[in-house]
N, CA, C and O atoms as a Tinker XYZ file with bonds, in Angstrom:
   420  protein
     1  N     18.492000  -22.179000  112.850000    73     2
     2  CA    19.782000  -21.580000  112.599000    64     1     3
     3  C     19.875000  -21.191000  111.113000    63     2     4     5
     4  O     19.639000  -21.947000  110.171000    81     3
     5  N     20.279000  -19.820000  111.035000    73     3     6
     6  CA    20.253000  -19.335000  109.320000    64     5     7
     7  C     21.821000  -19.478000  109.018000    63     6     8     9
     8  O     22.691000  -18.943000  109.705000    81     7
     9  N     22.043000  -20.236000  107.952000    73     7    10
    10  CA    23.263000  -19.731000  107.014000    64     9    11
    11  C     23.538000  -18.851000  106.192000    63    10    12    13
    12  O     22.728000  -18.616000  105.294000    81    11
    13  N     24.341000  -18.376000  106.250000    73    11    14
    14  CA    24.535000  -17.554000  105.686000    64    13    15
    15  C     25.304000  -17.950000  103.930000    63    14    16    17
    16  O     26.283000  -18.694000  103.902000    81    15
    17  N     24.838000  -17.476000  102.846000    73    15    18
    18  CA    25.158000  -18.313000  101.510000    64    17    19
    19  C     26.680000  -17.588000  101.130000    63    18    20    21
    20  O     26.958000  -16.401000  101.304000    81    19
    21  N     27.308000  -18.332000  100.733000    73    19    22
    22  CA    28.369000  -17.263000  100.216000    64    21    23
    23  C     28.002000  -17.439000   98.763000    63    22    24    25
    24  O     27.316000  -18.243000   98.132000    81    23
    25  N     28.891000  -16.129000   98.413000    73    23    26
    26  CA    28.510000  -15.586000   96.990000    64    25    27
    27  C     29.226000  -16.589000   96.422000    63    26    28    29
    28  O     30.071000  -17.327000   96.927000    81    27
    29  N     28.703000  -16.527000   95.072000    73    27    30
    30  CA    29.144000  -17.308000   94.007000    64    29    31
    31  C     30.509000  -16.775000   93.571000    63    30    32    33
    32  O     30.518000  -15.554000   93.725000    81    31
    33  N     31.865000  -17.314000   92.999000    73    31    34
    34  CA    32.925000  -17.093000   92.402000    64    33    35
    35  C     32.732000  -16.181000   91.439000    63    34    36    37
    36  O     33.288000  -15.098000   91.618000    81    35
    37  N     31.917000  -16.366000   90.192000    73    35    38
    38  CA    31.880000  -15.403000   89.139000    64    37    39
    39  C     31.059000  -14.465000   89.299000    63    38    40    41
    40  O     30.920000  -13.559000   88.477000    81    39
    41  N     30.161000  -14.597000   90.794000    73    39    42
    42  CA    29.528000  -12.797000   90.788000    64    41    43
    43  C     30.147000  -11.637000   90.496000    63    42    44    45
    44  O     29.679000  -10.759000   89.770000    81    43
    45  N     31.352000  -11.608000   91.130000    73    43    46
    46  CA    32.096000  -10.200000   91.147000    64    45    47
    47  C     32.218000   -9.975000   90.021000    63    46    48    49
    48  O     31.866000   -8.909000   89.515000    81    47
    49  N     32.977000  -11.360000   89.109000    73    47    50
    50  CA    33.643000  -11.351000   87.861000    64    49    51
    51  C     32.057000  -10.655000   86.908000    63    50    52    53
    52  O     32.239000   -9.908000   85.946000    81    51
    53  N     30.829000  -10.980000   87.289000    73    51    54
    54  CA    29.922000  -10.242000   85.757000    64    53    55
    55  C     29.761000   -8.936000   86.814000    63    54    56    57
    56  O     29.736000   -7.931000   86.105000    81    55
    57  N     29.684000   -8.694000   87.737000    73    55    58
    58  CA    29.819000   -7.473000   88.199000    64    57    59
    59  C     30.613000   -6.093000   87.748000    63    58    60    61
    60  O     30.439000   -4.880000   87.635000    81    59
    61  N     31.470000   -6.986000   87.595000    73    59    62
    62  CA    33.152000   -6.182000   87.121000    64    61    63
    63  C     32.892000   -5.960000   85.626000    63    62    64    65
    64  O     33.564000   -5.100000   85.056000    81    63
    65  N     31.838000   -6.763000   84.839000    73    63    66
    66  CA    31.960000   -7.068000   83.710000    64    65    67
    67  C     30.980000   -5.913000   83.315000    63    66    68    69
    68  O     31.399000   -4.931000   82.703000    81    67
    69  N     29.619000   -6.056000   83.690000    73    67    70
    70  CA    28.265000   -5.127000   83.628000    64    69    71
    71  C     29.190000   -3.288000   83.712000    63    70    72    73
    72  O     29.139000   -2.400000   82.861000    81    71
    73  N     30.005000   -3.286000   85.172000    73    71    74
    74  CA    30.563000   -1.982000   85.547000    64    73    75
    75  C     31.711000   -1.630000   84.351000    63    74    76    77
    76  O     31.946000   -0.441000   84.136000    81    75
    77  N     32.373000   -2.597000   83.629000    73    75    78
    78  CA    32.991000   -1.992000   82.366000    64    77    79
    79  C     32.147000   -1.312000   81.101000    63    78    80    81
    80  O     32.392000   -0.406000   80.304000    81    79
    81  N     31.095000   -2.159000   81.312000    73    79    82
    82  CA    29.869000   -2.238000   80.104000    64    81    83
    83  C     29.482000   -0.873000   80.094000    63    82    84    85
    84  O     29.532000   -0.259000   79.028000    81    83
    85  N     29.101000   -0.311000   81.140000    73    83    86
    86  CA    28.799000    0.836000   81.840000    64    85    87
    87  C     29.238000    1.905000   81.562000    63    86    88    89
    88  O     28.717000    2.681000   80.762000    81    87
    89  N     30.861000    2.210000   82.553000    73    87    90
    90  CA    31.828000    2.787000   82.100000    64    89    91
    91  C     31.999000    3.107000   80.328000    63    90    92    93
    92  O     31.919000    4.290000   79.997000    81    91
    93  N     32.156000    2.392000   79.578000    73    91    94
    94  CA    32.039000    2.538000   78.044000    64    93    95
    95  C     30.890000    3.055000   77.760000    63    94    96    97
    96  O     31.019000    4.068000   77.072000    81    95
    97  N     29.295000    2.653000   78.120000    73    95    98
    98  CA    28.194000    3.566000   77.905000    64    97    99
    99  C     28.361000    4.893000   77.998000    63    98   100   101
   100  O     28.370000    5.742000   77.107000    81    99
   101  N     28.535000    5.025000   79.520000    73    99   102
   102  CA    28.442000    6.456000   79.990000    64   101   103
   103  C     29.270000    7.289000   79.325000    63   102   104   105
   104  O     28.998000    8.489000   79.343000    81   103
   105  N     30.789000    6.682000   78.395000    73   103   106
   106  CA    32.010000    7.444000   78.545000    64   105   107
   107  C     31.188000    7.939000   76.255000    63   106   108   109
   108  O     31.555000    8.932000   75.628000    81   107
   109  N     30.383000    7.090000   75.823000    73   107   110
   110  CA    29.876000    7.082000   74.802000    64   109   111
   111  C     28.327000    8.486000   74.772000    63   110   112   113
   112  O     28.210000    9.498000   74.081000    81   111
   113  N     27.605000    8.020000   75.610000    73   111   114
   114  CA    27.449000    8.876000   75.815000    64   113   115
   115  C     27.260000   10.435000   76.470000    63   114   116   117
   116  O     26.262000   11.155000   76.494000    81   115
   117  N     28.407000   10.619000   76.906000    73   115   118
   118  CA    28.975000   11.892000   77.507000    64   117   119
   119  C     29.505000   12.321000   75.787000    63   118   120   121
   120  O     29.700000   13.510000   75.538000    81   119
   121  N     29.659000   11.502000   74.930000    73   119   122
   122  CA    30.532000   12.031000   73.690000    64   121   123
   123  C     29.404000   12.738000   73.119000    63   122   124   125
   124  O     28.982000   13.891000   73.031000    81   123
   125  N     29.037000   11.343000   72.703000    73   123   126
   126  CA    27.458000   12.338000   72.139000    64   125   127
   127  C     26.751000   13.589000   72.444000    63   126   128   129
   128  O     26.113000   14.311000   71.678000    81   127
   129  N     27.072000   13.765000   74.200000    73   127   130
   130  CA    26.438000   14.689000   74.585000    64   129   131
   131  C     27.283000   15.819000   74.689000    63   130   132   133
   132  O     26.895000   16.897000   75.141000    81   131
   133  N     28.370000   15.610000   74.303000    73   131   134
   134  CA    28.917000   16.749000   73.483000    64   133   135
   135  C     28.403000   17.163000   72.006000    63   134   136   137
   136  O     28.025000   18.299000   71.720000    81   135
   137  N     28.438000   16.315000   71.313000    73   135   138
   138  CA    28.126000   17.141000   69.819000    64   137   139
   139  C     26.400000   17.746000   70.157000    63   138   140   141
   140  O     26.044000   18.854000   69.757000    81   139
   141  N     25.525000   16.870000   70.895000    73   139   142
   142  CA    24.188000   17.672000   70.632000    64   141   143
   143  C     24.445000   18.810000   71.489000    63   142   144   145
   144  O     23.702000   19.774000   71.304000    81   143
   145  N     25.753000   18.962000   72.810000    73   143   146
   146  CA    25.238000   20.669000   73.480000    64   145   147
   147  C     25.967000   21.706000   72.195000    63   146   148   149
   148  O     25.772000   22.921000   72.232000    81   147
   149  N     26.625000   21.211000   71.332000    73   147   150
   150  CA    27.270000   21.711000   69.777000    64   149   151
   151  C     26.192000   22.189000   68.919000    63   150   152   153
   152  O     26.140000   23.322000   68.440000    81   151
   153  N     24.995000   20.891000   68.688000    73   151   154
   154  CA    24.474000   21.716000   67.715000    64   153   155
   155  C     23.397000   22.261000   68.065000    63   154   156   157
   156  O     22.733000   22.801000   67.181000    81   155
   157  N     22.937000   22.279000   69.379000    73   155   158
   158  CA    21.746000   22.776000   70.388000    64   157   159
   159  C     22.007000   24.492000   70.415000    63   158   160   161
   160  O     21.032000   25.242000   70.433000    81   159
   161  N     23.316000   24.995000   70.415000    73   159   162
   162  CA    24.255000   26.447000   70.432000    64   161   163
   163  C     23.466000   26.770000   69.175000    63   162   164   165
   164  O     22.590000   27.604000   68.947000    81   163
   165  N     24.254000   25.536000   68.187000    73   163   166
   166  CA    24.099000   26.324000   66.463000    64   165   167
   167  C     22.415000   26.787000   66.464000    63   166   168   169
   168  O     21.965000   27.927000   66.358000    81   167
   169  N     21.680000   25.517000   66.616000    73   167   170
   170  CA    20.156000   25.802000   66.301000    64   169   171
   171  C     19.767000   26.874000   66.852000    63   170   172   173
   172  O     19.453000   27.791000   66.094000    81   171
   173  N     19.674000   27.075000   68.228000    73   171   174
   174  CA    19.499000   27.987000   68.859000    64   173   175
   175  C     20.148000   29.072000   68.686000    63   174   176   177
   176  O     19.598000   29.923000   69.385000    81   175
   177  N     21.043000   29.523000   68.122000    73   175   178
   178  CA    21.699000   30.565000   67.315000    64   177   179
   179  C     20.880000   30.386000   66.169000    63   178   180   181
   180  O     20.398000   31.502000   65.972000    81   179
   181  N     20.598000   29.870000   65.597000    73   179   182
   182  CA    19.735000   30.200000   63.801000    64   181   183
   183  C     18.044000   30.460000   64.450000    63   182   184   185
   184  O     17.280000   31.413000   64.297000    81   183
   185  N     17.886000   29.166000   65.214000    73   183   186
   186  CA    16.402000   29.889000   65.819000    64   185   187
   187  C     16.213000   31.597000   66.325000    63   186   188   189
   188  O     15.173000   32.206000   66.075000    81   187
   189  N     17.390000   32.243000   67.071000    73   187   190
   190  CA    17.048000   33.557000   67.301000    64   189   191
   191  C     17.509000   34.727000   65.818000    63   190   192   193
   192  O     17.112000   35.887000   65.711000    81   191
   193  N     18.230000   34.148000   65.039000    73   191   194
   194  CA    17.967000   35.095000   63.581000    64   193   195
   195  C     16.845000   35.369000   63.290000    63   194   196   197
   196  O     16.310000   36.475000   63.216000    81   195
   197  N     16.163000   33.668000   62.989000    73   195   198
   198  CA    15.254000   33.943000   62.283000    64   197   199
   199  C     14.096000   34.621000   63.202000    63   198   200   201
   200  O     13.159000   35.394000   63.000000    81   199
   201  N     14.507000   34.104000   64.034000    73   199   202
   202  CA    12.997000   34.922000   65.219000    64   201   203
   203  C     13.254000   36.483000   64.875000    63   202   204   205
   204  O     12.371000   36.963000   64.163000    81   203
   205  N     14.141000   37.234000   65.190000    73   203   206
   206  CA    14.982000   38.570000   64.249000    64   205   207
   207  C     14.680000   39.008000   63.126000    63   206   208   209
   208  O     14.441000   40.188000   62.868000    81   207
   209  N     14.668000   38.140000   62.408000    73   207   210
   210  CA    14.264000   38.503000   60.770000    64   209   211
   211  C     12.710000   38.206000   60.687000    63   210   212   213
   212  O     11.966000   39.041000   60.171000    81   211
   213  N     12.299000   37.203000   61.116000    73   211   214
   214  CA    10.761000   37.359000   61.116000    64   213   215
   215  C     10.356000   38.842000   61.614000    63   214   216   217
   216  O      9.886000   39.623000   60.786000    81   215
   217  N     10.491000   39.144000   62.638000    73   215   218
   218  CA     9.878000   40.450000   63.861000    64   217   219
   219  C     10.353000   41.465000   62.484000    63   218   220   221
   220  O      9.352000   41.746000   61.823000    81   219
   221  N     11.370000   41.943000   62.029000    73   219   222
   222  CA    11.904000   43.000000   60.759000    64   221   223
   223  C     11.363000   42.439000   59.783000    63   222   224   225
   224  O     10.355000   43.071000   59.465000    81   223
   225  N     11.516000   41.646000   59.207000    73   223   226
   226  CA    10.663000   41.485000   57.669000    64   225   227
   227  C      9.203000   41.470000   57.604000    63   226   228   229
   228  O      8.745000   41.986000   56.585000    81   227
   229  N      8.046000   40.831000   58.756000    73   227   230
   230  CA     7.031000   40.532000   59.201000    64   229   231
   231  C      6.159000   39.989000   58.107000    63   230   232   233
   232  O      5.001000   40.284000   57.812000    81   231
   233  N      7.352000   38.746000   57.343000    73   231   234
   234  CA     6.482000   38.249000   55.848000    64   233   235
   235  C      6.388000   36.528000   56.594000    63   234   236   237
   236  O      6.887000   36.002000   57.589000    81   235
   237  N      5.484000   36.083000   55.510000    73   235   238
   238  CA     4.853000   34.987000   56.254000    64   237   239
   239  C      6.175000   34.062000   55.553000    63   238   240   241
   240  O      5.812000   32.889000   55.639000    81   239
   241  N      7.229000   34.105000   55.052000    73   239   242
   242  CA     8.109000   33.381000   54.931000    64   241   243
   243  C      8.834000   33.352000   55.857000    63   242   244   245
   244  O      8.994000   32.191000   56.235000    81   243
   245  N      9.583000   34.354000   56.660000    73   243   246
   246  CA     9.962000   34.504000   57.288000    64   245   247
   247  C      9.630000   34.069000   59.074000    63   246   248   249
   248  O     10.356000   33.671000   59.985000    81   247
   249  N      8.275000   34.366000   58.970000    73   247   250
   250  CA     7.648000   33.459000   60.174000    64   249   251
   251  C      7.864000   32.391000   59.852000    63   250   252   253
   252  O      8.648000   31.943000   60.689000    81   251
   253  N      7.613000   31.524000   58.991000    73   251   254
   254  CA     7.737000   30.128000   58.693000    64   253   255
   255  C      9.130000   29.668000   58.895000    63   254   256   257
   256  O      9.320000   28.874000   59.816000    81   255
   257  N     10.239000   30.090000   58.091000    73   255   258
   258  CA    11.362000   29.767000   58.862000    64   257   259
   259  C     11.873000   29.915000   60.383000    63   258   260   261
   260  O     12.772000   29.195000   60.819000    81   259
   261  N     11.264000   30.855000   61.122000    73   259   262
   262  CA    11.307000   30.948000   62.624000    64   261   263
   263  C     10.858000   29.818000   63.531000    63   262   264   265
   264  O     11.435000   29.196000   64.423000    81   263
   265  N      9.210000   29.733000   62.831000    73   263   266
   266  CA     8.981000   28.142000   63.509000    64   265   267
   267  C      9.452000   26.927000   62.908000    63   266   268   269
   268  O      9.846000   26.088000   63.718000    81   267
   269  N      9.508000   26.637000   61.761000    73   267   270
   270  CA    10.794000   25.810000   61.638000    64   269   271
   271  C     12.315000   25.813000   62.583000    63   270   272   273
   272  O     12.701000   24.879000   63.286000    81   271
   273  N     12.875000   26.859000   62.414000    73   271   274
   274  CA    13.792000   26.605000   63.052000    64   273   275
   275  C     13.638000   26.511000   65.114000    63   274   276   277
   276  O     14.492000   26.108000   65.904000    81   275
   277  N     12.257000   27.045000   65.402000    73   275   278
   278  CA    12.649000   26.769000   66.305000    64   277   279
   279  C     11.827000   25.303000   66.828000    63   278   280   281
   280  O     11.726000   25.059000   68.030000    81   279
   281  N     11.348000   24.521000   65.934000    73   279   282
   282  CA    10.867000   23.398000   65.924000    64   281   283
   283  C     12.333000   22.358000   65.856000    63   282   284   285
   284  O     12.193000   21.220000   66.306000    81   283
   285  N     13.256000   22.625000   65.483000    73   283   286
   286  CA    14.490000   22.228000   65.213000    64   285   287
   287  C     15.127000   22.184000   66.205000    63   286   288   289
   288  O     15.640000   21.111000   66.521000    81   287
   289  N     15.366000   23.782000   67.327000    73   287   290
   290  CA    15.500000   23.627000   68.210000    64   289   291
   291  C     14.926000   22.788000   69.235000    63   290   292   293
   292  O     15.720000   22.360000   70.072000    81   291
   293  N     13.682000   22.457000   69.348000    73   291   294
   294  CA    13.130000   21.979000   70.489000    64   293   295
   295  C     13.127000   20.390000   69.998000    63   294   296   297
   296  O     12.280000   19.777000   70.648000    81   295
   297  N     13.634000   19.767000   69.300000    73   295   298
   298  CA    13.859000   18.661000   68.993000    64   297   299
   299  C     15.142000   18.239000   69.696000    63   298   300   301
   300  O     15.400000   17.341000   70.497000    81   299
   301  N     15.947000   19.324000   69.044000    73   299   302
   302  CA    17.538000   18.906000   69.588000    64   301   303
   303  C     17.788000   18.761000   71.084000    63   302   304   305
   304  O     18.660000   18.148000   71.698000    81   303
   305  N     16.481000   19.713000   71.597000    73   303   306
   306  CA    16.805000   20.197000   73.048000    64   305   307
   307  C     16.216000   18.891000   73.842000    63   306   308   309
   308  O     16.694000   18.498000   74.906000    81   307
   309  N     15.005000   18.217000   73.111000    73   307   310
   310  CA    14.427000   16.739000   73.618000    64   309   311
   311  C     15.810000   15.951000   73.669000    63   310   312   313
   312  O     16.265000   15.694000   74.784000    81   311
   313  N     16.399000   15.614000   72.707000    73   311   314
   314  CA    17.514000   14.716000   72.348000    64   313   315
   315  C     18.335000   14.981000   73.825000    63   314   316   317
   316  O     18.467000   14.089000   74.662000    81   315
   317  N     18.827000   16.279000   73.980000    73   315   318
   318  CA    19.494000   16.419000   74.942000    64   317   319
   319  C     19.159000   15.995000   76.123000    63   318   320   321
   320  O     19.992000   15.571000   76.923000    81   319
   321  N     17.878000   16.063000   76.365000    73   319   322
   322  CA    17.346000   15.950000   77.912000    64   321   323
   323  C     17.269000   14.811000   77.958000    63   322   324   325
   324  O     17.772000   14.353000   78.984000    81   323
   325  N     16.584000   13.631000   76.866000    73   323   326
   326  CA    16.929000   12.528000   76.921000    64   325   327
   327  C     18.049000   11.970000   77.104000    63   326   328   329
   328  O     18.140000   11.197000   78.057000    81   327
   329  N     19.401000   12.241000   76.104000    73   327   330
   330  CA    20.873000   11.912000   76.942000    64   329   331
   331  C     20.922000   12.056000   78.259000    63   330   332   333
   332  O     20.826000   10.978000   78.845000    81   331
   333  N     21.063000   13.222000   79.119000    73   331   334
   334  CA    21.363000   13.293000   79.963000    64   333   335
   335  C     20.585000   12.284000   81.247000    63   334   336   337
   336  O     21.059000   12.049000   82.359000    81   335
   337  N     19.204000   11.780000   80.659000    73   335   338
   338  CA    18.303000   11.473000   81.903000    64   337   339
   339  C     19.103000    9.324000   81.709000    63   338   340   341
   340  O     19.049000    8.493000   82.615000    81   339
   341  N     19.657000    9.109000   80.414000    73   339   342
   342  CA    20.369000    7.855000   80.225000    64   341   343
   343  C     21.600000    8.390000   80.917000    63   342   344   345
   344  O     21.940000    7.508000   81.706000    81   343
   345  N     22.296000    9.245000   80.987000    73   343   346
   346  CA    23.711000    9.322000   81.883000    64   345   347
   347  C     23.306000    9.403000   83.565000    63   346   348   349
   348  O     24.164000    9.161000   84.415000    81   347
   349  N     22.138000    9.709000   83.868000    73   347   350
   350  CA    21.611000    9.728000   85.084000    64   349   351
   351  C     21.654000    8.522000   85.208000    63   350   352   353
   352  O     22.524000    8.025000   85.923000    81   351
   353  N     20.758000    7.762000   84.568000    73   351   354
   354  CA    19.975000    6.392000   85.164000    64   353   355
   355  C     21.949000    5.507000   85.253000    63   354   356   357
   356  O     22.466000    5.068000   86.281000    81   355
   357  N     22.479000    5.517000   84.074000    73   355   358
   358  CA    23.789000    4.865000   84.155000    64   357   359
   359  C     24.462000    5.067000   85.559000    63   358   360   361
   360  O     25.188000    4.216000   86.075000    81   359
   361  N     24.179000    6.162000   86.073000    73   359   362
   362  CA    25.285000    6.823000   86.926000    64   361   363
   363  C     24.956000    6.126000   88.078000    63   362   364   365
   364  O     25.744000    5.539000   88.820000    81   363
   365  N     23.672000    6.224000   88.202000    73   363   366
   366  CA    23.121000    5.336000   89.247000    64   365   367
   367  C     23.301000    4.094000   88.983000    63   366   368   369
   368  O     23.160000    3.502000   90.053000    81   367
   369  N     23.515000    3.419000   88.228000    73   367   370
   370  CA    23.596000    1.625000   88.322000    64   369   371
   371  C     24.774000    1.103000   88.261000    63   370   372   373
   372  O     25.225000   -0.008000   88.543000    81   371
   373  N     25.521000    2.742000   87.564000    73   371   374
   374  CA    27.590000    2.384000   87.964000    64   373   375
   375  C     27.293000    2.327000   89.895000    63   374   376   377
   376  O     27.379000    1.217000   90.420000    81   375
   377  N     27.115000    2.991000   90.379000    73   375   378
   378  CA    27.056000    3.708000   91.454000    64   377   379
   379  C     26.542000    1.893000   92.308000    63   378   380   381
   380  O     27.413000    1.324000   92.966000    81   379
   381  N     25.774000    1.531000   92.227000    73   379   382
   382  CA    24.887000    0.555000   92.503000    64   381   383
   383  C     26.587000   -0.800000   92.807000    63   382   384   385
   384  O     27.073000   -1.397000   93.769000    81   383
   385  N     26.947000   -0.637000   90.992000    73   383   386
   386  CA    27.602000   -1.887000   90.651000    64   385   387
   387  C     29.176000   -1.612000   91.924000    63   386   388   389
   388  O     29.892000   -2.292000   92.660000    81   387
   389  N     29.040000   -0.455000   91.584000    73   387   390
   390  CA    30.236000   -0.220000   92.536000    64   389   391
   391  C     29.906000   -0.352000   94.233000    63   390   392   393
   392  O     30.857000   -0.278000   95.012000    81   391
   393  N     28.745000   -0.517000   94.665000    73   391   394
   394  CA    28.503000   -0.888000   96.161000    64   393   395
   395  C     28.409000   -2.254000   96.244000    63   394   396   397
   396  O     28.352000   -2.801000   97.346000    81   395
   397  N     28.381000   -3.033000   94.955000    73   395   398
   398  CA    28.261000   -4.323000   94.652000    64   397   399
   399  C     29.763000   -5.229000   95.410000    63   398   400   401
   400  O     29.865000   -6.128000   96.245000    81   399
   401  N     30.828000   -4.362000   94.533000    73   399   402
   402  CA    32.056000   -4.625000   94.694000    64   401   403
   403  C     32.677000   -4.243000   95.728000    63   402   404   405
   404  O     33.650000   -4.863000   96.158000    81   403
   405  N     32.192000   -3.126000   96.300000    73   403   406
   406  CA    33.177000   -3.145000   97.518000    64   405   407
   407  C     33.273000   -3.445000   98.376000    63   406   408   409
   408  O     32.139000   -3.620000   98.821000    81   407
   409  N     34.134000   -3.729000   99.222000    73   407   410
   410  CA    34.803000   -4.266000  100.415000    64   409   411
   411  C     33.634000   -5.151000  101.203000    63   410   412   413
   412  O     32.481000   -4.812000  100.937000    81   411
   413  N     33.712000   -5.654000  101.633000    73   411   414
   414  CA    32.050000   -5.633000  102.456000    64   413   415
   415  C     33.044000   -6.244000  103.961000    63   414   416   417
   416  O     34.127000   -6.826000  103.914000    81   415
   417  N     32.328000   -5.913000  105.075000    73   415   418
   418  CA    32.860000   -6.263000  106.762000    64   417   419
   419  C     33.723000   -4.718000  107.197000    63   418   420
   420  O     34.234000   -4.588000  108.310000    81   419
């Protein structure tokens, strides 16, 4: 004959606790991931000048600031993809914490 265990009293309670923890992550970085889709625009706006002014000036300064700047870009654009793949994984373990808590029968 199997018993069945009942849950412990303070499960829910670090449940509830982890899913606030969470909530504040995700809500932190969604902020963040505002200012980098901010300066991801800017870079990528200065990366296509200079790509512009390189192609018209065709001086090796000018190339040089192009790949600079678009080395700048593709940094910012890592940053981004990284945020978003931490608001993924969060979303899923809010998602998780919240099947944790609900109703169960």
């Amino acid at each position: 004959m199997s018993k069945q265990i009942a849950a412990w009293p303070f499960g829910d309670r670090f449940v509830e606790r982890r899913l606030r923890r969470t909530v504040d992550t995700l809500a932190r970085l969604r902020s963040e991931l505002a200012v980098v889709d901010e300066q991801l625009a800017h870079v990528e706006d200065e990366a296509h000048d200079m790509e512009i002014r390189a192609l018209v000036s065709e001086t090796a300064l000018a190339s040089f600031e192009h790949r600079d700047a678009e080395r700048s870009r593709a940094v910012v654009a890592r940053q981004r993809q990284h945020l978003l793949g931490q608001i993924a994984d969060l979303e899923r373990m809010q998602n998780d914490l919240l099947d944790r808590i609900a109703p169960r029968g």
